[in-house]
Every structure is written in structure tokens, then in C-alpha cells.
Backbone as CSV, one residue per row, in Angstrom:
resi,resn,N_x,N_y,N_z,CA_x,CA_y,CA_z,C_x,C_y,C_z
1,UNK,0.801,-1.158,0.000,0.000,0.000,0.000,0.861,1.245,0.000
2,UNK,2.114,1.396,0.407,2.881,2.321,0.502,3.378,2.720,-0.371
3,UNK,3.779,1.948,-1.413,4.168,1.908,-3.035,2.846,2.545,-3.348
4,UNK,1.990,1.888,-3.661,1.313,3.033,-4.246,0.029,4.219,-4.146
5,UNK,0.640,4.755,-2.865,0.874,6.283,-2.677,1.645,6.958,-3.169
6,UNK,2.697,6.883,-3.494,3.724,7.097,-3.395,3.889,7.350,-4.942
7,UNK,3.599,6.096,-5.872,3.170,6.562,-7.063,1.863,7.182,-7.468
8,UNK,0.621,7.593,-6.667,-0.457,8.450,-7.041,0.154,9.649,-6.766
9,UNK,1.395,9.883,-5.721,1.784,11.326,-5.173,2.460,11.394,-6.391
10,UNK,3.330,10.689,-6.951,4.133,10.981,-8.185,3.518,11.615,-9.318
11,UNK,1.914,10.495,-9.433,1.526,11.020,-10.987,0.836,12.236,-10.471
12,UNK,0.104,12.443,-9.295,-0.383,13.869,-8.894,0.484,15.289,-9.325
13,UNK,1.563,14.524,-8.618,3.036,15.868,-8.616,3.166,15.724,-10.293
14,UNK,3.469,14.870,-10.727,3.515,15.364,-12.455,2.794,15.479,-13.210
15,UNK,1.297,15.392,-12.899,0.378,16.217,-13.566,0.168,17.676,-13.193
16,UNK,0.531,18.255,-11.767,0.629,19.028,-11.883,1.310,20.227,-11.958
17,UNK,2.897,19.774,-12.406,3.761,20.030,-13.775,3.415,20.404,-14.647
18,UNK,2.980,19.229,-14.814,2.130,19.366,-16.473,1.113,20.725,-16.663
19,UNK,0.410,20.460,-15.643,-0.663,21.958,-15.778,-0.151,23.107,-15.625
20,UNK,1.160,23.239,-14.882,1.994,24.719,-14.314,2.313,24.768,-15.102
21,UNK,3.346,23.778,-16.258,3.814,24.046,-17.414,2.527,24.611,-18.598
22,UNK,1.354,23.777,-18.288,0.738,24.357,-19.681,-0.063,25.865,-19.299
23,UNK,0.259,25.847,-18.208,-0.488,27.506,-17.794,0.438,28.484,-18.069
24,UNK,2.423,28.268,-17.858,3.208,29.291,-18.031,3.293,29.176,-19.765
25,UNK,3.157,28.423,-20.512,2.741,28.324,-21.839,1.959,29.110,-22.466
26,UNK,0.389,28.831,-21.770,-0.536,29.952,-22.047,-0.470,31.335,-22.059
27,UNK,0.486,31.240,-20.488,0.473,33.014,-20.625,1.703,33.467,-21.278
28,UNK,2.871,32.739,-21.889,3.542,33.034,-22.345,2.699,33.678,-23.891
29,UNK,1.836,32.821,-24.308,0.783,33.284,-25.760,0.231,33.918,-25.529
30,UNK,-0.511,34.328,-24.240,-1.199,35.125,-24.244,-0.282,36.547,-24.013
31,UNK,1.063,36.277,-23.419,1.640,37.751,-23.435,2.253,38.300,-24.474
32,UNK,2.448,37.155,-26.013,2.756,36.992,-27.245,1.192,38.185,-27.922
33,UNK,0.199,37.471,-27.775,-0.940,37.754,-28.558,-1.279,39.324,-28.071
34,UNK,-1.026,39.704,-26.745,-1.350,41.551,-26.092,0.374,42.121,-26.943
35,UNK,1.247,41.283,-26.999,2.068,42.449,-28.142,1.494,42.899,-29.339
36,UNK,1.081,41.453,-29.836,0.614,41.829,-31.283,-0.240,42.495,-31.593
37,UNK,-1.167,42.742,-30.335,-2.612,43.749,-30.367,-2.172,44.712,-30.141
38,UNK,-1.058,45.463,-29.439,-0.301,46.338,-29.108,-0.053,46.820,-30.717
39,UNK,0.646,46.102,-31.157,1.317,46.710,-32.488,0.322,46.788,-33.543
40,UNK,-0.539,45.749,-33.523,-1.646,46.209,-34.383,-2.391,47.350,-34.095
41,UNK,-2.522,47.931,-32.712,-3.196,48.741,-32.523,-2.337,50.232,-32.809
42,UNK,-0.962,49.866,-32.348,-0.315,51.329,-33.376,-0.238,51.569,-34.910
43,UNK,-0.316,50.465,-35.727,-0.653,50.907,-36.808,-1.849,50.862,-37.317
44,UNK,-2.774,50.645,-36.805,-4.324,51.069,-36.765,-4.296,51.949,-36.457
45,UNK,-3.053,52.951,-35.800,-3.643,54.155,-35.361,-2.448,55.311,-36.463
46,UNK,-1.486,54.886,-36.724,-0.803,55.308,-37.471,-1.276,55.455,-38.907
47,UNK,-2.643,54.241,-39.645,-2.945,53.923,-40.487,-4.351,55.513,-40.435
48,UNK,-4.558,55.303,-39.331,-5.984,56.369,-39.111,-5.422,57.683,-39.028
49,UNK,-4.204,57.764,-38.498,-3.721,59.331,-38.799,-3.266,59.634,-40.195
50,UNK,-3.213,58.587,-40.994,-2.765,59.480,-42.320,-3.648,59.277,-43.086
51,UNK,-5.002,58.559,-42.832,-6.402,58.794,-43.481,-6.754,60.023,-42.943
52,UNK,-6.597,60.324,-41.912,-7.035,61.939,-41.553,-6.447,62.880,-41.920
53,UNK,-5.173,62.917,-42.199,-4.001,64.055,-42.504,-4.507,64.066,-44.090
54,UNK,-5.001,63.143,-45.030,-5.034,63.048,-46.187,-6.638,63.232,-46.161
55,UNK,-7.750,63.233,-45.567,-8.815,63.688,-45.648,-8.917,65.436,-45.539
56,UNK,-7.838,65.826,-44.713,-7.714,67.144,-44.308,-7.026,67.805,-45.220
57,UNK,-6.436,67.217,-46.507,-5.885,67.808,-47.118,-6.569,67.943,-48.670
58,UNK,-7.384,66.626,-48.525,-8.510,66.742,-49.485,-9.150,67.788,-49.645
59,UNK,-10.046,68.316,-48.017,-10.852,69.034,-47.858,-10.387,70.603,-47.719
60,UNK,-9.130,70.812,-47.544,-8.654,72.379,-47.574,-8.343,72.399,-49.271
61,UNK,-8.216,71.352,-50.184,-8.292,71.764,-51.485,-9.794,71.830,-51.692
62,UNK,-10.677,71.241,-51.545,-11.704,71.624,-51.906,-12.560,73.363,-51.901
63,UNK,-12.151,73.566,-50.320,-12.358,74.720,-49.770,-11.491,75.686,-50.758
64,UNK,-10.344,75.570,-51.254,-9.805,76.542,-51.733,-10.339,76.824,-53.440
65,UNK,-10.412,75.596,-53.807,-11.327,75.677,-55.033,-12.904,76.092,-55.450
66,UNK,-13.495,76.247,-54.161,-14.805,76.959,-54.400,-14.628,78.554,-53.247
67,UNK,-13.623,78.628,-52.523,-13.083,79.792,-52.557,-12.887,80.781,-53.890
68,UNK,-11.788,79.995,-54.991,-11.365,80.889,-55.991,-12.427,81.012,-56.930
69,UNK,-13.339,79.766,-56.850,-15.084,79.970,-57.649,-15.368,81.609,-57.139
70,UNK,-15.529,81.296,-56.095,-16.384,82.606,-55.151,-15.925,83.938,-55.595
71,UNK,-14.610,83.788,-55.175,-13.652,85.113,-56.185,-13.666,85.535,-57.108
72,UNK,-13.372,84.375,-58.304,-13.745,84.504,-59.799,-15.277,85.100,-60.042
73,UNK,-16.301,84.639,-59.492,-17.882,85.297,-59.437,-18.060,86.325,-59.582
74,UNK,-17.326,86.769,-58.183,-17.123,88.304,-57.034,-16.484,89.102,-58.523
75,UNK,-15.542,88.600,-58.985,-14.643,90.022,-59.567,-15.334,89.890,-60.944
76,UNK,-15.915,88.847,-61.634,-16.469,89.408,-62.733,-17.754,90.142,-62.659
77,UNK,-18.218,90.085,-61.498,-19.207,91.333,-61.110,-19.054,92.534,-61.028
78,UNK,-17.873,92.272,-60.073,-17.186,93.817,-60.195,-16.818,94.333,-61.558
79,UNK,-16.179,93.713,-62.418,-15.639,94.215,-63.830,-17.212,94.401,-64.281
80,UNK,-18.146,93.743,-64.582,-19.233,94.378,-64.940,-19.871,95.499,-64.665
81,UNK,-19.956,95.439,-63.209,-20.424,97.008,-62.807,-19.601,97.916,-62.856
82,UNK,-18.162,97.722,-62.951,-17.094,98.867,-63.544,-17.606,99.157,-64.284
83,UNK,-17.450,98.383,-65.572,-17.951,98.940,-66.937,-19.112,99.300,-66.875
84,UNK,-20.318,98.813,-66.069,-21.605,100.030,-66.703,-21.363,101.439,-66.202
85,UNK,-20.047,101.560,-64.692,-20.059,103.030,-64.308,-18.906,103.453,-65.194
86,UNK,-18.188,102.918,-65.806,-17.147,103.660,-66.733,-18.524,104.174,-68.109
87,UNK,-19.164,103.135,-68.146,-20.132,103.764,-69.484,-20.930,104.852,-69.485
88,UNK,-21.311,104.803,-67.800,-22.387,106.160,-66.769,-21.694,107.633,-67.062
89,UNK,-20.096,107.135,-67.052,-19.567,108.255,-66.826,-19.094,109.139,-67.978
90,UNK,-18.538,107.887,-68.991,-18.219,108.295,-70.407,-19.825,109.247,-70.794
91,UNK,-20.970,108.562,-70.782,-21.981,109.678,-71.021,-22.096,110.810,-70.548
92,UNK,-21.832,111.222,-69.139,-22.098,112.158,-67.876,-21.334,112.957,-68.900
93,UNK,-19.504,112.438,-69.298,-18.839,113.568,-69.660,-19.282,114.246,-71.008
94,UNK,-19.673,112.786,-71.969,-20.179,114.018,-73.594,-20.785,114.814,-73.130
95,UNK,-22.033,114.579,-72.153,-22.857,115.656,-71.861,-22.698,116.816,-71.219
96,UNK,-21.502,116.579,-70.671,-20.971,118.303,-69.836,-20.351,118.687,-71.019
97,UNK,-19.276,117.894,-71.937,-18.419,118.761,-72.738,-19.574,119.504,-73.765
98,UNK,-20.665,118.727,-73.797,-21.787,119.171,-74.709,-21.935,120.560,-74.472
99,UNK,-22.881,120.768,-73.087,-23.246,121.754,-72.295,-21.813,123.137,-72.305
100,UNK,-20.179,122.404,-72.197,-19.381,123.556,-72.081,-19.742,124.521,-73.658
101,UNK,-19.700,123.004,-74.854,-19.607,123.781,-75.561,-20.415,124.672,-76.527
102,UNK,-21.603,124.547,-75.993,-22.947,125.307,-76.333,-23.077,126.466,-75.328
103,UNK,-22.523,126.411,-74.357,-22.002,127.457,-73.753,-21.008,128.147,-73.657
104,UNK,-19.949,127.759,-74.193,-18.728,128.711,-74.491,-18.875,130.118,-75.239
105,UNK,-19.712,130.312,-75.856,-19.616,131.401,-76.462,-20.514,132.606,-75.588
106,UNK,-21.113,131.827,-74.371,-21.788,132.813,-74.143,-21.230,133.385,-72.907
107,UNK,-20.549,132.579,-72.268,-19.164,132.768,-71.405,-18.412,134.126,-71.897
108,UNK,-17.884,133.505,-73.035,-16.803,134.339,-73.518,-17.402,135.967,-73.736
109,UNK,-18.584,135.898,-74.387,-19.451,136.893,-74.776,-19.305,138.429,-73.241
110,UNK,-19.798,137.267,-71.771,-20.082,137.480,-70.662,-18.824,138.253,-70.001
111,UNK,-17.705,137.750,-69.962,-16.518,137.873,-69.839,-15.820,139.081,-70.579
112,UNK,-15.889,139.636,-71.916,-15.818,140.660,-72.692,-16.432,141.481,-72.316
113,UNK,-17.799,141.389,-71.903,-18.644,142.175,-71.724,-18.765,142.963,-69.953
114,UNK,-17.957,142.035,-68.821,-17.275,142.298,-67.646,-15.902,143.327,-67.873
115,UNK,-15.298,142.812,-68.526,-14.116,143.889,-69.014,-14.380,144.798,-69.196
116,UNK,-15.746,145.429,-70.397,-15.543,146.612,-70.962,-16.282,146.869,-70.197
117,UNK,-17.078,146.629,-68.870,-17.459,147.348,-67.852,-19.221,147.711,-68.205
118,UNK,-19.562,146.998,-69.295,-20.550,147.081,-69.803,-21.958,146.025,-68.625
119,UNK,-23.106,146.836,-68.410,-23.846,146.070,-67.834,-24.785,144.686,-67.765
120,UNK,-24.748,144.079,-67.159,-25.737,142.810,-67.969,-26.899,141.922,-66.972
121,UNK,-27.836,141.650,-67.586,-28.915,142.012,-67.548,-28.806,139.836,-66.824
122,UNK,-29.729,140.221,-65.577,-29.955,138.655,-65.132,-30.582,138.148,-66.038
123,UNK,-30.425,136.692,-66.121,-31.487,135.642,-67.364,-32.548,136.089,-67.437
124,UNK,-33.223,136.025,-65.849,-34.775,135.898,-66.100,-34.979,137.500,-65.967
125,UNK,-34.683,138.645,-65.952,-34.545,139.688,-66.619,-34.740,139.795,-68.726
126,UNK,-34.054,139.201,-69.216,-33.625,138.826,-70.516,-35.128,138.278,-70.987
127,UNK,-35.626,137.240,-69.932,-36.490,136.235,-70.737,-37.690,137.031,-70.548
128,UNK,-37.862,137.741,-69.543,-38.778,138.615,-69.521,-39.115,140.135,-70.509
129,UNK,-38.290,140.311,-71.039,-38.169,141.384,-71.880,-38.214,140.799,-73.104
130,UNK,-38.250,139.792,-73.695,-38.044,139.641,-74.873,-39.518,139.027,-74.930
131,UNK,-40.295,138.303,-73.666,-41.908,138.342,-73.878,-42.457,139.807,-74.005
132,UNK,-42.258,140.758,-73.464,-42.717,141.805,-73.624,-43.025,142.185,-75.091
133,UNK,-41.500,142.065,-75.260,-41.028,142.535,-76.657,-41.862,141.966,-77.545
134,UNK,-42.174,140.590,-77.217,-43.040,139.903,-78.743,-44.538,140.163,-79.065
């Protein structure tokens, strides 16, 4: 009977060997498998920062291209309404040089007629006398 105790203590004690061994095993894989999630998880994250750096760079070209839309819009508006006030103005001026020069002579007339000290008669003086007159 002493014999075999002695061998149940044996196979006890080396089965549970066996299990210490297959447990420092396990966690040896399992401390294998948290590296690899480790490293997978930095380039999952390395992989996600340059989908973002490259989404962000997408999107500031986009922005800049309906920026220079916006601009391009903006200034051919402006060049349009330049030109209708360059056209406002080109008219404004025939019509003063018009006015100088349908009036120049009566200027000049006015002016001669200040010199020689000679008197002259207000418009609506003028317009009134010449109803009389008719």
C-alpha cells in the first residue's frame, strides 16, 4: 500500500507540472498575442492618422477651389459694374463737354462784356423782356 501512494503522489506531482507548465505556456501566448494587439493597434492608429491628414488635405483643397469659384464670381461682377459706371460716366462727360460747348460762347461773350465794364442784364430779366417785346 505504501508503493502506491507514493506513485499516485508521483503522478499527482507530475500532472501538476504538467498543468503549471501548460499555464506558463498559455500566458507566455497570451503575453505573445497583447504584443501583437499592441502593435496592431499602433498601426491602426498610425494607419488612421494618415487617413485623416489626407482627408484634411482633401478638404482644404476643396475649400480653396470653391473659394477661388467665389472670387472669380465676385470680380467678374465687379468688372461688370465697372464697366456700366465707366459707361455712366463716359456719357455724364459728352454731356458736360456738350453743355461747355454750347455754352462757351456765351461765357466768352459774358466775360468781354465784364471787361468793358458794360452792364448785364440777369437771365430771367432777358427772358422777360423779350416776352414783352413779342
Amino acid at each position: 500500500m505504501g508503493h502506491e501512494k507514493t506513485e499516485t503522489v508521483s503522478t499527482a506531482h507530475s500532472e501538476v507540472e504538467s498543468i503549471v507548465s501548460a499555464l506558463g505556456e498559455l500566458e507566455k501566448e497570451i503575453d505573445g498575442m497583447n504584443a501583437r494587439v499592441d502593435e496592431m493597434k499602433k498601426r491602426l492608429m498610425a494607419r488612421s492618422n494618415e487617413q485623416v491628414e489626407k482627408l484634411k488635405q482633401e478638404l482644404i483643397s476643396m475649400a480653396n477651389a470653391e473659394a477661388k469659384k467665389i472670387v472669380d464670381i465676385a470680380r467678374a461682377e465687379a468688372e461688370a459694374e465697372s464697366k456700366v459706371i465707366a459707361a455712366e460716366a463716359e456719357k455724364n462727360l459728352v454731356a458736360i463737354k456738350k453743355n461747355i460747348d454750347s455754352s462757351f460762347g456765351k461765357a466768352v461773350e459774358n466775360i468781354v462784356q465784364t471787361v468793358l465794364g458794360v452792364e448785364q442784364e440777369a437771365p430771367k430779366a432777358k427772358k422777360s423782356r423779350k416776352k414783352s417785346e413779342n
